[in-house]
C-alpha positions as CSV (number, residue, x, y, z in Angstrom):
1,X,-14.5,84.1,209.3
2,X,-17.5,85.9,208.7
3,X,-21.3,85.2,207.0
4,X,-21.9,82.1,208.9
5,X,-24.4,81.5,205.8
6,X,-23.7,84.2,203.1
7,X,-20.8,86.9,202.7
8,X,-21.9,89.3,200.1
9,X,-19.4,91.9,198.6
10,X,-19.8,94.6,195.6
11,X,-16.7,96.6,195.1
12,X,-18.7,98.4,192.1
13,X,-21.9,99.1,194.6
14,X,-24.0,98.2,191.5
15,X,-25.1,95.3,193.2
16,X,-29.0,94.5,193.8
17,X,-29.3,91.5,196.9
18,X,-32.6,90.6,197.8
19,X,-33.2,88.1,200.7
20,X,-36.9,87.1,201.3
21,X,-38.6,84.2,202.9
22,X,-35.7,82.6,204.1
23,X,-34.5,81.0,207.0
24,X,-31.1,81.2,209.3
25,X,-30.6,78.9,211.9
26,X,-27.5,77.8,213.8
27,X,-24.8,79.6,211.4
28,X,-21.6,80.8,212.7
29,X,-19.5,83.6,211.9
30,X,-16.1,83.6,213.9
31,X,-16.0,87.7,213.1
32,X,-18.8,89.2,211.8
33,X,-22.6,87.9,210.7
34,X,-23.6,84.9,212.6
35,X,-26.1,84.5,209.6
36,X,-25.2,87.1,207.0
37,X,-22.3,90.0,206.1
38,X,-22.1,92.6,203.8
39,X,-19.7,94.8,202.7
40,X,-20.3,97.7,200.3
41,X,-23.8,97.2,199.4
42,X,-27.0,96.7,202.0
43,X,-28.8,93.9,200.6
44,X,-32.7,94.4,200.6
45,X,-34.2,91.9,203.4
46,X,-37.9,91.1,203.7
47,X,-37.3,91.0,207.5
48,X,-40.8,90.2,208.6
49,X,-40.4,86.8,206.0
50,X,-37.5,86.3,207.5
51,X,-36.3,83.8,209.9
52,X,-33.1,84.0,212.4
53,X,-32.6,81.5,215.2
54,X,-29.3,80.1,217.4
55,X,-26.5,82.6,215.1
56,X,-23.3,83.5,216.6
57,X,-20.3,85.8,215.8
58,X,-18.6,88.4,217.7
59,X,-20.2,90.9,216.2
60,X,-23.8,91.1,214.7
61,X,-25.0,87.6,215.7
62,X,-27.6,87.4,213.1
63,X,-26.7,90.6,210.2
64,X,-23.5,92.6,210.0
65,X,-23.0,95.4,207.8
66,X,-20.4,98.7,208.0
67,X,-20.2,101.3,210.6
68,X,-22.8,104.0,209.8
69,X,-22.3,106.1,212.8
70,X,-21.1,106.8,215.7
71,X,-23.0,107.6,218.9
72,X,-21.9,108.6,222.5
73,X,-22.3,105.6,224.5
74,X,-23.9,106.5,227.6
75,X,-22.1,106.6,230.9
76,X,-23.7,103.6,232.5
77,X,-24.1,101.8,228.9
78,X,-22.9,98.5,228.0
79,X,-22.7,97.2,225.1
80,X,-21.6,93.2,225.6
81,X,-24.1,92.1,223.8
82,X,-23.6,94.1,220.7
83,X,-26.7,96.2,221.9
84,X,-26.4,99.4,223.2
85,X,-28.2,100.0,226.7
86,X,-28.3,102.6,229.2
87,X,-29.7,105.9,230.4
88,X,-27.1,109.3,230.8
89,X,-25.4,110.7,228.3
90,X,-22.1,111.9,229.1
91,X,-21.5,114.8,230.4
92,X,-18.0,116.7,231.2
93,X,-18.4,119.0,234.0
94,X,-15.6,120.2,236.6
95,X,-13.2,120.7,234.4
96,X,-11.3,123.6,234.3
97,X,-8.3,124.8,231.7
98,X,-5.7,122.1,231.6
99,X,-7.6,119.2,233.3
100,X,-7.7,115.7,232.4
101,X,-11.2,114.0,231.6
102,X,-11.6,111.5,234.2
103,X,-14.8,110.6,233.6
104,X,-15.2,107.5,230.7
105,X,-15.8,109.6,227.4
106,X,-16.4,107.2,225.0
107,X,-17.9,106.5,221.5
108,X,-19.0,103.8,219.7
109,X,-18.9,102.6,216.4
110,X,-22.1,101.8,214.9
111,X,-23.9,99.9,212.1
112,X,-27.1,100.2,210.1
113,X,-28.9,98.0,212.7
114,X,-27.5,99.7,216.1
115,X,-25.1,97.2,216.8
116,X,-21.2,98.5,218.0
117,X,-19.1,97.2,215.1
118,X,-17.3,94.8,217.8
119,X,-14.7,93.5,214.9
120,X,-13.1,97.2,214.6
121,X,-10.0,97.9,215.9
122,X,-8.4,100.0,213.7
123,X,-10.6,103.0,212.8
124,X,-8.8,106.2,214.2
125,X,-10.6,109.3,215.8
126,X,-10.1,112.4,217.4
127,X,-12.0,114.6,219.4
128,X,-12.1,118.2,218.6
129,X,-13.4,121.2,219.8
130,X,-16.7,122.2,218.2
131,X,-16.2,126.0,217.5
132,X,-13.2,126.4,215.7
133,X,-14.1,130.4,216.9
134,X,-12.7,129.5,220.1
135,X,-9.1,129.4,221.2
136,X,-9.7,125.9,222.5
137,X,-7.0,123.0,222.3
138,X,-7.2,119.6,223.3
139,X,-4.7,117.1,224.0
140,X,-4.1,113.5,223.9
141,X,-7.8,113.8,222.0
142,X,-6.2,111.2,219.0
143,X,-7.6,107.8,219.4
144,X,-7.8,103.8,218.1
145,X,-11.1,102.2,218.5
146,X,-10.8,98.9,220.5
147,X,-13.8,96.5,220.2
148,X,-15.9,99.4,218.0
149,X,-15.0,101.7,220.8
150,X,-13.1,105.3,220.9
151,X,-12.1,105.9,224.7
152,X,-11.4,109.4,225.0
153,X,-10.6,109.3,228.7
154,X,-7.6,110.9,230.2
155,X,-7.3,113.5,227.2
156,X,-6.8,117.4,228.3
157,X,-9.3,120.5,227.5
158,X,-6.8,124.1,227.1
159,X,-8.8,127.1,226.6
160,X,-7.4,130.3,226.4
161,X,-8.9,132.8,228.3
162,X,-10.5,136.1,227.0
């Protein structure tokens, strides 16, 4: 399933991996890492030494690591080709006390090397209110990822007025 050529894993994260002056052509992961996967510990790559050509998997066609982040995917981003592209940021406006978000709020899982961890979809999120100061409640804001992605659309903003 995944590391078309290596799968490295180190449960202990005392692991030194080292990849230099290699090359990666035509590997297939059916998951994760067309050429190489890692789990726990990031292995040290001499990238400019290194070679990647024709990999495929779902999810990081040449390198796939762990989610490191996640980011607000833009309102006209895509993100088909594990790359993230796109211009606005999204913004909720309109919305008064009680409304449903309409517009696609979404968030994206993502690795060391800017790729949405396509493979995930499983990791749970929730969107809360930033100032816990505020009387401010949201519903529906609990969420699955699907694809690497948390879809936050349709949940409800309550604020109590002052």
């Amino acid at each position: 399933g995944s590391g078309g050529a290596i799968f490295s894993q180190c449960p202990n994260k005392s692991c030194i991996f080292n990849i230099s002056e290699s090359n990666f052509m035509g590997n297939f992961g059916k998951f994760a890492g067309g050429a190489l996967r890692w789990k726990d510990v990031e292995p040290l790559l001499d990238i400019d030494s290194i070679l990647f050509q024709e990999n495929l998997a779902t999810y990081g066609v040449d390198i796939a690591g762990i989610p490191q982040k996640i980011l607000a995917l833009k309102q006209d981003q895509t993100h088909t080709n594990n790359e993230l592209t796109g211009s606005t940021y999204p913004i909720i406006s309109g919305i008064q006390s009680g409304g449903t978000i309409e517009e696609d709020l979404l968030f994206a899982l993502v690795d060391t090397y800017g790729q949405v961890v396509k493979v995930d979809s499983s990791s749970s999120g929730s969107l809360l209110p930033a100032s816990t100061s505020a009387d401010i409640t949201v519903t529906k804001a609990f969420r699955v990822a699907r694809k690497g992605v948390f879809n936050f659309t349709g949940s409800q903003i309550i604020a109590k007025p002052e």
